[in-house]
N, CA, C and O atoms as a GROMACS GRO file, in nm:
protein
  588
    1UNK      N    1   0.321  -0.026  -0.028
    1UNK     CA    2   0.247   0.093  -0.064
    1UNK      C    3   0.105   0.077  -0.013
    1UNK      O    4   0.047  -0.031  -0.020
    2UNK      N    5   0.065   0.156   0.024
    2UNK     CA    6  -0.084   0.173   0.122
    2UNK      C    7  -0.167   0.295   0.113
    2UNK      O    8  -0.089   0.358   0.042
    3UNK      N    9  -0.227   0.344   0.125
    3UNK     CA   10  -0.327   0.497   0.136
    3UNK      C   11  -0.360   0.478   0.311
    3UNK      O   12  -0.425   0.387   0.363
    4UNK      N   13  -0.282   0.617   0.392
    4UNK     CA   14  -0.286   0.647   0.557
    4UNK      C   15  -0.467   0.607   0.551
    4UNK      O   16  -0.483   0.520   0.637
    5UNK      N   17  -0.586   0.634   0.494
    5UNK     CA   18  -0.712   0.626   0.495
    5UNK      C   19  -0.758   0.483   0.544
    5UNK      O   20  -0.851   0.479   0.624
    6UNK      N   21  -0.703   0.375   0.506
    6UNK     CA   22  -0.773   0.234   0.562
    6UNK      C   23  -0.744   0.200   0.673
    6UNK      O   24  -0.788   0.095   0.720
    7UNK      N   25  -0.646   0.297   0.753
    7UNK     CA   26  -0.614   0.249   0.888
    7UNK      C   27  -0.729   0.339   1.030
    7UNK      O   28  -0.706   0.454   1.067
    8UNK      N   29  -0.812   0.277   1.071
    8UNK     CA   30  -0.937   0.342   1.123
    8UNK      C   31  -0.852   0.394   1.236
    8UNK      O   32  -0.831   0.516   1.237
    9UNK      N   33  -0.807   0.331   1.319
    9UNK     CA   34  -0.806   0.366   1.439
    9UNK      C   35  -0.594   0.323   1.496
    9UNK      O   36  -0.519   0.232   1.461
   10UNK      N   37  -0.580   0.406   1.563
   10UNK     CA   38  -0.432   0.333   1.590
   10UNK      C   39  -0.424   0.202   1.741
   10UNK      O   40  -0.498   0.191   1.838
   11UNK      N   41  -0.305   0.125   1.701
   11UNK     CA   42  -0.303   0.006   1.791
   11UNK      C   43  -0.257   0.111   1.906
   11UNK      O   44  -0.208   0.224   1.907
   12UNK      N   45  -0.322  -0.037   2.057
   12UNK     CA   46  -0.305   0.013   2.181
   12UNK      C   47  -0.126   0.006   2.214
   12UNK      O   48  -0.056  -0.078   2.155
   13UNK      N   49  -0.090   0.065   2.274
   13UNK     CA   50   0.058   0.049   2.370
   13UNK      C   51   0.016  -0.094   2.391
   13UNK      O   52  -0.102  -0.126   2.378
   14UNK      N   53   0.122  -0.196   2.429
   14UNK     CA   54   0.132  -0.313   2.492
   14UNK      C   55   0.047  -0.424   2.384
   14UNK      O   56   0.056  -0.425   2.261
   15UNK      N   57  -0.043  -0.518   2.475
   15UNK     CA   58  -0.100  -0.613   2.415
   15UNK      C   59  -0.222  -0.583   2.327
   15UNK      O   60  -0.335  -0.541   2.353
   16UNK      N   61  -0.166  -0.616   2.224
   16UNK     CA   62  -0.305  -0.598   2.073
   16UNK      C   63  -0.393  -0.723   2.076
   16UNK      O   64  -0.322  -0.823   2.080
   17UNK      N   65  -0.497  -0.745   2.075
   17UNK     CA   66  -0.572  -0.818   2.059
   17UNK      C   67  -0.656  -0.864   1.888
   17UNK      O   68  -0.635  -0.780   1.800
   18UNK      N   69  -0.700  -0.927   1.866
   18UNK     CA   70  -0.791  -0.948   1.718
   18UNK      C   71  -0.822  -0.851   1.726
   18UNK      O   72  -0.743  -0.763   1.692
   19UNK      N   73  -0.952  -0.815   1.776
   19UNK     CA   74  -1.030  -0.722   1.802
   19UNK      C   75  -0.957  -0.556   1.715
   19UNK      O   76  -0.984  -0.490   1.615
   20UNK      N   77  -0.839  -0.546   1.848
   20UNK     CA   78  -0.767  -0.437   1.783
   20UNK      C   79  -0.760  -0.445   1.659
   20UNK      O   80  -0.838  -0.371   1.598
   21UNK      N   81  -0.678  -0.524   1.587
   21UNK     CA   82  -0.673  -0.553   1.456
   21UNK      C   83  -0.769  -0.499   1.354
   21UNK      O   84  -0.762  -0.426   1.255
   22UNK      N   85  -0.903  -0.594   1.448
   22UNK     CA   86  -0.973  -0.591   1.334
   22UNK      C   87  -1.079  -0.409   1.339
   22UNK      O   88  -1.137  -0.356   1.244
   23UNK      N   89  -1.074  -0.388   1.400
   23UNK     CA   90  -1.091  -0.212   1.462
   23UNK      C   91  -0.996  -0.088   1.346
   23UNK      O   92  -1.042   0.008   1.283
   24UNK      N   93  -0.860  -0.138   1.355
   24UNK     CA   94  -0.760  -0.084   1.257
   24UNK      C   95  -0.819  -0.113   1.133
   24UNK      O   96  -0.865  -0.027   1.059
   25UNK      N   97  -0.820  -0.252   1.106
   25UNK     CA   98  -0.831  -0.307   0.950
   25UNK      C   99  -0.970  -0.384   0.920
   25UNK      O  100  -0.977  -0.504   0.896
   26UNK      N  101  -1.072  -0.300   0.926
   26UNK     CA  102  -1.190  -0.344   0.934
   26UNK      C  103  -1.246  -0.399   0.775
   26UNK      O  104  -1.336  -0.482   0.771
   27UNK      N  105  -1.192  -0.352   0.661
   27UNK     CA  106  -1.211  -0.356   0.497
   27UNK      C  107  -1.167  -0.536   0.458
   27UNK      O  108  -1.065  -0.592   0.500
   28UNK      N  109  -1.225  -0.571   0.410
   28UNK     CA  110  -1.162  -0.716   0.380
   28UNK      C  111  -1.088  -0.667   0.242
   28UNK      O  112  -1.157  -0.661   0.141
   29UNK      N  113  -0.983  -0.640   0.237
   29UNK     CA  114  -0.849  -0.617   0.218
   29UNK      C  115  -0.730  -0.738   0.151
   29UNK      O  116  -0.652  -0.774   0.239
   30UNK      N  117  -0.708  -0.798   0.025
   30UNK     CA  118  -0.632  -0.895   0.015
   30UNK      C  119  -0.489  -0.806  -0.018
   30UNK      O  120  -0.465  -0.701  -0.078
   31UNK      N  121  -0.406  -0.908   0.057
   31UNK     CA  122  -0.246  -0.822   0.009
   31UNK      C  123  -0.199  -0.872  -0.102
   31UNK      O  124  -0.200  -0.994  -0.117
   32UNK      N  125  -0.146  -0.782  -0.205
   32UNK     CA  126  -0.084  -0.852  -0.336
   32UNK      C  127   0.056  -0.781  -0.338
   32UNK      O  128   0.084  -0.688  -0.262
   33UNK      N  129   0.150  -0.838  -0.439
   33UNK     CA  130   0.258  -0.836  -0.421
   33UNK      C  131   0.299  -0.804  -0.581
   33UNK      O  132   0.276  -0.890  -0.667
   34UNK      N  133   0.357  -0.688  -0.614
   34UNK     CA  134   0.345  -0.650  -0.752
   34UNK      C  135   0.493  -0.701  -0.807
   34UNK      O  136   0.591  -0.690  -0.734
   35UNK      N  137   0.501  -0.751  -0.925
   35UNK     CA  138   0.680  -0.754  -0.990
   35UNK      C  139   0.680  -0.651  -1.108
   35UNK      O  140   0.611  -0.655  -1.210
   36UNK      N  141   0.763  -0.568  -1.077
   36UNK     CA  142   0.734  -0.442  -1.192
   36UNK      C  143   0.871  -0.446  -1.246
   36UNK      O  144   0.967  -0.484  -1.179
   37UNK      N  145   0.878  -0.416  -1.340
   37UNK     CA  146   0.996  -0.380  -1.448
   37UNK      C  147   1.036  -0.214  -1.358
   37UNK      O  148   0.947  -0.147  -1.306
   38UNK      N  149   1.190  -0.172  -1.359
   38UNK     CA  150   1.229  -0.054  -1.328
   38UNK      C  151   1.142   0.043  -1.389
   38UNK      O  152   1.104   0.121  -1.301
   39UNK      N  153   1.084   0.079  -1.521
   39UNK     CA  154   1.044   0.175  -1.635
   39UNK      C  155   0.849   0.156  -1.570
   39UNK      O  156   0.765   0.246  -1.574
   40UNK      N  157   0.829   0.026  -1.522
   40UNK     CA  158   0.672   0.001  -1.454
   40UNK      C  159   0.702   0.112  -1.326
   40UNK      O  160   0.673   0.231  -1.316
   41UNK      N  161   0.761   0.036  -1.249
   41UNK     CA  162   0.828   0.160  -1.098
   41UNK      C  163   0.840   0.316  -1.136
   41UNK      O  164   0.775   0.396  -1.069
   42UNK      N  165   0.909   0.356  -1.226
   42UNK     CA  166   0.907   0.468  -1.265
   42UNK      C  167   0.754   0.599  -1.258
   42UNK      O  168   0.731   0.702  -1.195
   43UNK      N  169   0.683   0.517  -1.362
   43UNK     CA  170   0.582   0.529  -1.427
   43UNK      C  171   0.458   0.527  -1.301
   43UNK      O  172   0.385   0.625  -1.294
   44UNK      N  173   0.445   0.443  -1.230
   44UNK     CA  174   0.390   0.384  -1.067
   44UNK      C  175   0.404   0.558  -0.982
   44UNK      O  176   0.309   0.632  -0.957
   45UNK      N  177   0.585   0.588  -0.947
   45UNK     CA  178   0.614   0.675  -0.862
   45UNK      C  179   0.584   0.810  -0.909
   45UNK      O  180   0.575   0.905  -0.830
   46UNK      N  181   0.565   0.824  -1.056
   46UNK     CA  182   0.563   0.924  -1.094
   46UNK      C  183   0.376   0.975  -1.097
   46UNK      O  184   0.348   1.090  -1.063
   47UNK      N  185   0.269   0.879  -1.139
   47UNK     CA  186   0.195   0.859  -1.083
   47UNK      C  187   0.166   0.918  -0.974
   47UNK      O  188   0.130   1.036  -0.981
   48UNK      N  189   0.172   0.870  -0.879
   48UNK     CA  190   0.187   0.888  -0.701
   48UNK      C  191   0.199   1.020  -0.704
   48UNK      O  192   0.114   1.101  -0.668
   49UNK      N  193   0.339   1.050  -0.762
   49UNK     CA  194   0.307   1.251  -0.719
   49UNK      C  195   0.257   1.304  -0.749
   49UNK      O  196   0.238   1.410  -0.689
   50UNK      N  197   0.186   1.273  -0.878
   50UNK     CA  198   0.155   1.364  -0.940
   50UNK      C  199  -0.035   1.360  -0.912
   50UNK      O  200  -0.111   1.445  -0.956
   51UNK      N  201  -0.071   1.257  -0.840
   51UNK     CA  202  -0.186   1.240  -0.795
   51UNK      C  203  -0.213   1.253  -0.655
   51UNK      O  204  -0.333   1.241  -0.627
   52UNK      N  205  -0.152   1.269  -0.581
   52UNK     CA  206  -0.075   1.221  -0.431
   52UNK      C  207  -0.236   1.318  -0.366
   52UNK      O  208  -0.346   1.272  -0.338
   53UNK      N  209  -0.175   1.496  -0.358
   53UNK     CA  210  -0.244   1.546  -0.336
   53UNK      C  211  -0.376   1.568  -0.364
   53UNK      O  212  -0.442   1.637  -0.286
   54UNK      N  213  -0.427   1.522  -0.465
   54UNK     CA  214  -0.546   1.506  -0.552
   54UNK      C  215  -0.668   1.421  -0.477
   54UNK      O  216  -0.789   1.444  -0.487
   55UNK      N  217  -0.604   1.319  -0.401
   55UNK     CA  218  -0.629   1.181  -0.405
   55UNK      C  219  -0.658   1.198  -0.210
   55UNK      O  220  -0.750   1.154  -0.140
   56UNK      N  221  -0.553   1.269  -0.180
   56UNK     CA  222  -0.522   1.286  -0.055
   56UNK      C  223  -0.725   1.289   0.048
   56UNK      O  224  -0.769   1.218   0.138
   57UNK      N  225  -0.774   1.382  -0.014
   57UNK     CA  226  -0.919   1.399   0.061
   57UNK      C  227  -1.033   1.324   0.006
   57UNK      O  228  -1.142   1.318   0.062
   58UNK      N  229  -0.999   1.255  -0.131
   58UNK     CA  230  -1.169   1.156  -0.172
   58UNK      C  231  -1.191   1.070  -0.112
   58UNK      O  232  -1.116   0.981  -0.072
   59UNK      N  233  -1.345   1.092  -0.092
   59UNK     CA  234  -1.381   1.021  -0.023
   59UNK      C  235  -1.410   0.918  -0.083
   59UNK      O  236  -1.432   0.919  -0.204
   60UNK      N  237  -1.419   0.756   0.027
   60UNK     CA  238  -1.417   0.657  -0.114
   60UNK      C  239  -1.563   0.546  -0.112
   60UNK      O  240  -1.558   0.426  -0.140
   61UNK      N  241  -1.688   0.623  -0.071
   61UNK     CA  242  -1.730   0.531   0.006
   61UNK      C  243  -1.849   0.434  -0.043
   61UNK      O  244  -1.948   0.378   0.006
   62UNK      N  245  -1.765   0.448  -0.204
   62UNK     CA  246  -1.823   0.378  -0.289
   62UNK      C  247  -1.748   0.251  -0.371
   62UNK      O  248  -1.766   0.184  -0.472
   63UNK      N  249  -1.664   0.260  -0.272
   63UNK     CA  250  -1.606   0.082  -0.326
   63UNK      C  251  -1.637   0.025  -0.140
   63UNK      O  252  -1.567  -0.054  -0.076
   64UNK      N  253  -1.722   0.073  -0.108
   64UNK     CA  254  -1.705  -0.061   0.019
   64UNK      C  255  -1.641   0.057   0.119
   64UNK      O  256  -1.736   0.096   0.188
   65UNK      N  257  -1.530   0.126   0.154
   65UNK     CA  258  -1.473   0.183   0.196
   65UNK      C  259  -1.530   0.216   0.334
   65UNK      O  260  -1.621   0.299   0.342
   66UNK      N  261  -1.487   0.164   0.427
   66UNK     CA  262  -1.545   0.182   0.594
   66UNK      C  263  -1.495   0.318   0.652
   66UNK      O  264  -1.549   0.368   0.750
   67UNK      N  265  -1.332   0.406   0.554
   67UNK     CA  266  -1.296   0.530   0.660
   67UNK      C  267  -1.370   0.643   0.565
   67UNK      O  268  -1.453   0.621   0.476
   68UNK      N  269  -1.313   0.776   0.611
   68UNK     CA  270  -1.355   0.899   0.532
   68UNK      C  271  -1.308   0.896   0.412
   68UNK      O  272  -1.371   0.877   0.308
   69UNK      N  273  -1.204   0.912   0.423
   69UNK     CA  274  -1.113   0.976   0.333
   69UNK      C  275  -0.989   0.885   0.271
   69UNK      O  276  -0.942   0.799   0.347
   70UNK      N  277  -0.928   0.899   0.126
   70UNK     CA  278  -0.833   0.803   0.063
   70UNK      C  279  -0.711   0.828   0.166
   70UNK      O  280  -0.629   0.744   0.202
   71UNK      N  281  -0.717   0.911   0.190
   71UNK     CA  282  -0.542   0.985   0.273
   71UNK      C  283  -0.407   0.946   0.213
   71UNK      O  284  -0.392   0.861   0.126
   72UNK      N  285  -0.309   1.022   0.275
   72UNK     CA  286  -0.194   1.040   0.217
   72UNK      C  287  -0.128   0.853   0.143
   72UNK      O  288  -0.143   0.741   0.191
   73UNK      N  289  -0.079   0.885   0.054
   73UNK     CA  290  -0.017   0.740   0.007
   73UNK      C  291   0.119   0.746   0.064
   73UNK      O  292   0.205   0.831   0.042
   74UNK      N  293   0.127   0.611   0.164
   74UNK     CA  294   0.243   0.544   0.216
   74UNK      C  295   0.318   0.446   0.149
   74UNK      O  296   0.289   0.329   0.124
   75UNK      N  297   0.451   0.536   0.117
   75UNK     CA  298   0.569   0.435   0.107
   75UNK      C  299   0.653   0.415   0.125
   75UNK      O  300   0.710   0.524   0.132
   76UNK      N  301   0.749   0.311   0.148
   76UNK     CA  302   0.869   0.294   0.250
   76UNK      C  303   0.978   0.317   0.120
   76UNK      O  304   1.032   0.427   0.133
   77UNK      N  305   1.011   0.263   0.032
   77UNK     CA  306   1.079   0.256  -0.024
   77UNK      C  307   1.098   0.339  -0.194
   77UNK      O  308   1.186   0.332  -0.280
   78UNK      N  309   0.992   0.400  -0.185
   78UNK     CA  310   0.962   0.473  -0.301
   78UNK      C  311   0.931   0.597  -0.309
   78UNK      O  312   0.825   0.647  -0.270
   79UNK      N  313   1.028   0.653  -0.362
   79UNK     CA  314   1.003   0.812  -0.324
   79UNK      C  315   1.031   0.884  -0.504
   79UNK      O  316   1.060   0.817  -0.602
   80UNK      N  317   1.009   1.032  -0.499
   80UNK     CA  318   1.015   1.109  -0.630
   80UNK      C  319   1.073   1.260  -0.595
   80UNK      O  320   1.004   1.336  -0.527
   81UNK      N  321   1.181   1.294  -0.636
   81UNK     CA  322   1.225   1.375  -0.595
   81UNK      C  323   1.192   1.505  -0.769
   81UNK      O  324   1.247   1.508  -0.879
   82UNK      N  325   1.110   1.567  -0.725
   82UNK     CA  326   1.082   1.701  -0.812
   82UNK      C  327   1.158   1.764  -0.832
   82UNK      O  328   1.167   1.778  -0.954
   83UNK      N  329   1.236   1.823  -0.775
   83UNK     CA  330   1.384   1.931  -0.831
   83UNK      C  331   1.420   1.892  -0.931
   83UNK      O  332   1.407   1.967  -1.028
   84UNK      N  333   1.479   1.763  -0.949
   84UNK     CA  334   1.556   1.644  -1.009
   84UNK      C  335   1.452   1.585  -1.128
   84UNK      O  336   1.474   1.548  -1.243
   85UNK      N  337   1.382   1.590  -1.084
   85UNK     CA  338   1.274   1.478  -1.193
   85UNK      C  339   1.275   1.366  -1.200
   85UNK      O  340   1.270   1.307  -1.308
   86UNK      N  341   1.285   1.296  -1.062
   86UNK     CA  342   1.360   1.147  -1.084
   86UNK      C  343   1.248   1.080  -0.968
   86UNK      O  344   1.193   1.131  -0.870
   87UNK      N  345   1.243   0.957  -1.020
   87UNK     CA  346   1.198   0.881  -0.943
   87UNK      C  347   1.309   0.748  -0.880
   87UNK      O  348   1.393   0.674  -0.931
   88UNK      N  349   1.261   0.766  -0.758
   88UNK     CA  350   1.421   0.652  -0.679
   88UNK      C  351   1.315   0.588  -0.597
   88UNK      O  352   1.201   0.619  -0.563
   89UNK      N  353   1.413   0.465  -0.573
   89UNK     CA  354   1.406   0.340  -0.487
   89UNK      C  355   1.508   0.346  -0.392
   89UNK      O  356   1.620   0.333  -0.440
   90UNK      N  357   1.502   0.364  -0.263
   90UNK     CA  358   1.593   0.319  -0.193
   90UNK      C  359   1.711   0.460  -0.177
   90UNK      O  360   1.813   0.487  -0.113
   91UNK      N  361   1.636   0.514  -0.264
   91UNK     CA  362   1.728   0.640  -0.277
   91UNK      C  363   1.822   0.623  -0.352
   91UNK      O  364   1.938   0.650  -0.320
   92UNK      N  365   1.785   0.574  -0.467
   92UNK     CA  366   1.863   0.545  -0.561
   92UNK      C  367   1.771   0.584  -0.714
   92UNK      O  368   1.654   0.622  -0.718
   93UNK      N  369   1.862   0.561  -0.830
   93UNK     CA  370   1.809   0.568  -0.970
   93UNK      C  371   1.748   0.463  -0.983
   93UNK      O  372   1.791   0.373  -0.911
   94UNK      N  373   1.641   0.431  -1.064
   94UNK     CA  374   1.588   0.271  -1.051
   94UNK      C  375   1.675   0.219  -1.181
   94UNK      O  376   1.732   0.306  -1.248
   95UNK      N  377   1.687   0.085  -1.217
   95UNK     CA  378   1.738   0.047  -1.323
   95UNK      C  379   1.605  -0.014  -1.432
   95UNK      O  380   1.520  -0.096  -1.396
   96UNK      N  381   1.611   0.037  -1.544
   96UNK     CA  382   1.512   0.024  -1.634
   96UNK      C  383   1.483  -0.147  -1.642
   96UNK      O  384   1.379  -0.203  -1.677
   97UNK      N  385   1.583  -0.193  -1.608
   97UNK     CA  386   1.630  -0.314  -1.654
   97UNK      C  387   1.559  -0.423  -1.546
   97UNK      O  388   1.497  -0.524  -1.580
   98UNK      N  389   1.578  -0.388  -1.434
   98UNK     CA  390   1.528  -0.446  -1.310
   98UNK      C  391   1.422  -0.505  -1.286
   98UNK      O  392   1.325  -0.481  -1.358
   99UNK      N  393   1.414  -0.598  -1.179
   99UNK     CA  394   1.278  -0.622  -1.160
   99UNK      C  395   1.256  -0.573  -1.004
   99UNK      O  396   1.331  -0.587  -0.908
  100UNK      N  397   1.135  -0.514  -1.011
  100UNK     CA  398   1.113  -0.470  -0.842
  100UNK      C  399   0.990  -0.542  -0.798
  100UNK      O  400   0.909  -0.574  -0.885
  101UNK      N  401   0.963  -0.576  -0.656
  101UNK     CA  402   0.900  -0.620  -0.605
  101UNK      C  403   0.807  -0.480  -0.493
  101UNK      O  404   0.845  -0.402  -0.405
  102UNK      N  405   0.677  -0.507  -0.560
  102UNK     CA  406   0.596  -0.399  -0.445
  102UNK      C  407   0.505  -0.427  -0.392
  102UNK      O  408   0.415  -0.475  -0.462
  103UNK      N  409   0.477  -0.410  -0.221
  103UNK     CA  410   0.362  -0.462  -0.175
  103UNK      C  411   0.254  -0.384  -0.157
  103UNK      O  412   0.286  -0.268  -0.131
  104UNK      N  413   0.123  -0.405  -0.162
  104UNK     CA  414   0.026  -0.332  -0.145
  104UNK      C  415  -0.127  -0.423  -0.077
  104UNK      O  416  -0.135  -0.525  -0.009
  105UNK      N  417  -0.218  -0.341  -0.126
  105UNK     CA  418  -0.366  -0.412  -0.096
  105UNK      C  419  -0.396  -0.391  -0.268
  105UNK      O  420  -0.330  -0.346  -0.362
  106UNK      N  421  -0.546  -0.456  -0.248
  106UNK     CA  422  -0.616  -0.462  -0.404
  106UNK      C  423  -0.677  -0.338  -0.385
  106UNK      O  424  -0.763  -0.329  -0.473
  107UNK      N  425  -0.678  -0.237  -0.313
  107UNK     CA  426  -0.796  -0.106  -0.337
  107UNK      C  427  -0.666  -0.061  -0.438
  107UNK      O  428  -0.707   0.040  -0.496
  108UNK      N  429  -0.577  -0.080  -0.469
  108UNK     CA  430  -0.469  -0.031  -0.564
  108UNK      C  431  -0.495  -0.070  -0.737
  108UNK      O  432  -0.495  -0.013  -0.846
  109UNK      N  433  -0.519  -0.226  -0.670
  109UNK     CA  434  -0.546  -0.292  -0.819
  109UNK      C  435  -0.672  -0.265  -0.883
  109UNK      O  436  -0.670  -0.250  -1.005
  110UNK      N  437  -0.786  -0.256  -0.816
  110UNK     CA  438  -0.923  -0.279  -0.863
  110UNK      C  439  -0.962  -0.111  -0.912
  110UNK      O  440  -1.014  -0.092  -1.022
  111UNK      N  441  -0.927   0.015  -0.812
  111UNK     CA  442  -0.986   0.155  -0.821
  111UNK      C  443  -0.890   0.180  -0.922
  111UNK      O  444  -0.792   0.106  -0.914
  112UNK      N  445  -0.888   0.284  -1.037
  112UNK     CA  446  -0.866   0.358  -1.120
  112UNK      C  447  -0.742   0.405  -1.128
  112UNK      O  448  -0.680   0.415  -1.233
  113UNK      N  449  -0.681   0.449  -0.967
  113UNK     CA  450  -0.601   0.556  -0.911
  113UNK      C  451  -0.455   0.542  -0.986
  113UNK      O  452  -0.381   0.639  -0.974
  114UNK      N  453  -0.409   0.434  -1.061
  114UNK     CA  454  -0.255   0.428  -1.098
  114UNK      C  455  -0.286   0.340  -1.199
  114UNK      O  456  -0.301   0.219  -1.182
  115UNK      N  457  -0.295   0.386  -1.283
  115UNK     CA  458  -0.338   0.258  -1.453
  115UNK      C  459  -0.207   0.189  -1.446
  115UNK      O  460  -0.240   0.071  -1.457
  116UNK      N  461  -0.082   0.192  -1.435
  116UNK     CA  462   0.018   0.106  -1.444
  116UNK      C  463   0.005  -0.023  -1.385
  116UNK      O  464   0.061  -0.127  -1.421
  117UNK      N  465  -0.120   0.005  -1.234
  117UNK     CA  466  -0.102  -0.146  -1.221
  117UNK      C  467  -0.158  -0.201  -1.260
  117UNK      O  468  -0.118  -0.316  -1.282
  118UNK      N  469  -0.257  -0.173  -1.288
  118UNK     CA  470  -0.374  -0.248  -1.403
  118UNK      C  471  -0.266  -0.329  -1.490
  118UNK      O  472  -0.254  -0.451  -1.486
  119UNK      N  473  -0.174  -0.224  -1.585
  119UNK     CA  474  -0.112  -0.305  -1.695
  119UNK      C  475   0.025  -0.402  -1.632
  119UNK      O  476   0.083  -0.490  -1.695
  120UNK      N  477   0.047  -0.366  -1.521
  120UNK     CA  478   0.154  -0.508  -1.468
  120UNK      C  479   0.080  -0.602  -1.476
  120UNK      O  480  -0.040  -0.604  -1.451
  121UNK      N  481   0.160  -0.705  -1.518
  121UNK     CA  482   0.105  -0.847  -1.578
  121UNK      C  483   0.167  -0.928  -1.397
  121UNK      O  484   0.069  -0.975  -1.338
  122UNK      N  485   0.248  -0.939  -1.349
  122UNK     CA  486   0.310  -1.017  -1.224
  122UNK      C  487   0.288  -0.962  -1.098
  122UNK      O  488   0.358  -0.882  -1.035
  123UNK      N  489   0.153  -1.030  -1.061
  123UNK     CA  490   0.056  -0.977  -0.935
  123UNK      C  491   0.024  -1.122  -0.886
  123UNK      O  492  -0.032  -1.216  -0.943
  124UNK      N  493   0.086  -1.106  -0.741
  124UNK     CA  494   0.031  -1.268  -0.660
  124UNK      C  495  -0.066  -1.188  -0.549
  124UNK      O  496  -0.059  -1.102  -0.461
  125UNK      N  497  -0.156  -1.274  -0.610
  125UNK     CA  498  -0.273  -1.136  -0.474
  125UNK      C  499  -0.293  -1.291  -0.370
  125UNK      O  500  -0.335  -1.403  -0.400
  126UNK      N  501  -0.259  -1.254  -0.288
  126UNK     CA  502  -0.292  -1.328  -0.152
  126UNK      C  503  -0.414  -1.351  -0.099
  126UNK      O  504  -0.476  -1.268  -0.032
  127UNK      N  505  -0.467  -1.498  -0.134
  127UNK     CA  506  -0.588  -1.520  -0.054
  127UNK      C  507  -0.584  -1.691   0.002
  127UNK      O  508  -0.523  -1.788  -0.044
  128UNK      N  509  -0.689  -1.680   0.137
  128UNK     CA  510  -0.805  -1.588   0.130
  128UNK      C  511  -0.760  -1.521   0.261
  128UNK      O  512  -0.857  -1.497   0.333
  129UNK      N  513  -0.633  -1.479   0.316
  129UNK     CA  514  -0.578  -1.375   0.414
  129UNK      C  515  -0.599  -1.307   0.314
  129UNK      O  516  -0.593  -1.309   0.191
  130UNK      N  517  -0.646  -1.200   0.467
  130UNK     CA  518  -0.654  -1.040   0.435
  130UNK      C  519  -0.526  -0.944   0.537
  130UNK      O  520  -0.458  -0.983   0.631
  131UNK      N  521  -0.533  -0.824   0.478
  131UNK     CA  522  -0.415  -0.743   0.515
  131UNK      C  523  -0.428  -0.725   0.670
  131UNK      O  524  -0.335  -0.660   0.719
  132UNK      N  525  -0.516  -0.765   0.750
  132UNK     CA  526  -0.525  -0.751   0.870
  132UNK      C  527  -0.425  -0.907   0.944
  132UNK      O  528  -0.335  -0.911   1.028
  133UNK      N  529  -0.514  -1.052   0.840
  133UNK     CA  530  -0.439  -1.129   0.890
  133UNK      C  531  -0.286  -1.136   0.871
  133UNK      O  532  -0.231  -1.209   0.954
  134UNK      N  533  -0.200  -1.075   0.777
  134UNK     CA  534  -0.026  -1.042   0.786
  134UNK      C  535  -0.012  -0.976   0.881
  134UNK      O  536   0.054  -1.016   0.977
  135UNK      N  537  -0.088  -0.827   0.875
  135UNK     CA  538  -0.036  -0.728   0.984
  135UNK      C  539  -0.039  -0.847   1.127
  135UNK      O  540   0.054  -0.842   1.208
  136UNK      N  541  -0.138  -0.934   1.144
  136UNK     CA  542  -0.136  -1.007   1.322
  136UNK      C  543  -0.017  -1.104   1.261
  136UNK      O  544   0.053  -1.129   1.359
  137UNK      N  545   0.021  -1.151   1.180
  137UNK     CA  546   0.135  -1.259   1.196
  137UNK      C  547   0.244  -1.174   1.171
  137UNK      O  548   0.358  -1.219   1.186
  138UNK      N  549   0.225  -1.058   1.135
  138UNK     CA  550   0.363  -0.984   1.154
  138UNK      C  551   0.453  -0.963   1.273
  138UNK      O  552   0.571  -0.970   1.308
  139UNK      N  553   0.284  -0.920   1.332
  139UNK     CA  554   0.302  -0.850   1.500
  139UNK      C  555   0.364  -1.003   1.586
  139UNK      O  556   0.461  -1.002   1.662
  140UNK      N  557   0.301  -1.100   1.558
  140UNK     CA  558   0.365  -1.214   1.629
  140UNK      C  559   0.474  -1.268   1.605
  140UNK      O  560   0.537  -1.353   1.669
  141UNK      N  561   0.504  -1.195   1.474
  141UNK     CA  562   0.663  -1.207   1.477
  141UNK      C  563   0.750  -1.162   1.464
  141UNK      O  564   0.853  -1.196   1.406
  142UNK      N  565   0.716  -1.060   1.529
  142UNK     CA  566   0.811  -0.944   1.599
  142UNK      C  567   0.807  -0.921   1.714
  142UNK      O  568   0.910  -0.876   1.765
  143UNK      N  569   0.687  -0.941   1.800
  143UNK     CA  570   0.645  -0.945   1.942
  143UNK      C  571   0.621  -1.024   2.019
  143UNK      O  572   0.620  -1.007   2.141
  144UNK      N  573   0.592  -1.159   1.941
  144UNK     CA  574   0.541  -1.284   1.996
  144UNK      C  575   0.404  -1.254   2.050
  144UNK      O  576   0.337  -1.151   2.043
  145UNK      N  577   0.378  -1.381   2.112
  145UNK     CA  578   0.211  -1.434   2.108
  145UNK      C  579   0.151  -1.320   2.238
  145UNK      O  580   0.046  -1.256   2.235
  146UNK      N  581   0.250  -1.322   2.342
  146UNK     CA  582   0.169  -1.212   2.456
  146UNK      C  583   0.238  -1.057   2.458
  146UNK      O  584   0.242  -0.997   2.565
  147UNK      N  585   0.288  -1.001   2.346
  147UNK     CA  586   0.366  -0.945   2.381
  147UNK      C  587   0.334  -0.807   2.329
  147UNK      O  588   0.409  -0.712   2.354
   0.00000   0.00000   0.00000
């Protein structure tokens, strides 16, 4: 989970450099890794919609914040379907019971925007990499070193 807003600029075609990287992901940024109970997830996604658009144009440029705007919240695996009233994983029902694993940055944990994570207790925040240094060991390992 991410906000489209911290990404400044998009990577080049072909070979990315630091530089690039650090151009994209200029915010010193730690990645944390949330363990939420299904009923935490719920509560999280339901959140999200219901703030989504709200959230979509503030500007933030009072926590540090290097872009304009919060922008749209990105997520791969978490969605809320309104007709229904349901919040799914995977495109599925979540199980109350469950434990889910969610990744993010700390502008999630520290700003206001979703009190649930505040109250999740099982947060491994990653330091002293920042979300720029995963995104380059990602890219190298998926692309390798010149690629």
């Amino acid at each position: 989970m991410t906000n489209a807003g911290i990404y400044m600029t998009d990577l080049p075609k072909g070979i990315v450099t630091a530089y690039d990287i650090h151009q994209l992901l200029p915010h010193p940024l730690n990645f944390i890794a949330l363990s939420m109970t299904g009923i935490e997830l719920d509560v999280l996604i339901r959140e999200i919609a219901e703030k989504e658009e709200e959230l979509r144009d503030i500007p933030l440029r009072g926590f540090g914040f290097r872009g304009e705007f919060f922008g749209t919240i990105l997520t791969k695996r978490m969605t809320f379907d309104a007709e229904l009233d349901l919040a799914l994983w995977d495109g599925a029902v979540i199980d109350p019971e469950k434990i889910y694993r969610v990744a993010t940055h700390d502008t999630f944990v520290y700003a206001p925007f979703f009190p649930i994570i505040k109250r999740v207790t099982g947060k491994e925040v990653y330091t002293p990499e920042l979300l720029r240094d995963v995104m380059t060991w990602k890219l190298k390992e998926k692309y390798g070193e010149g690629g």
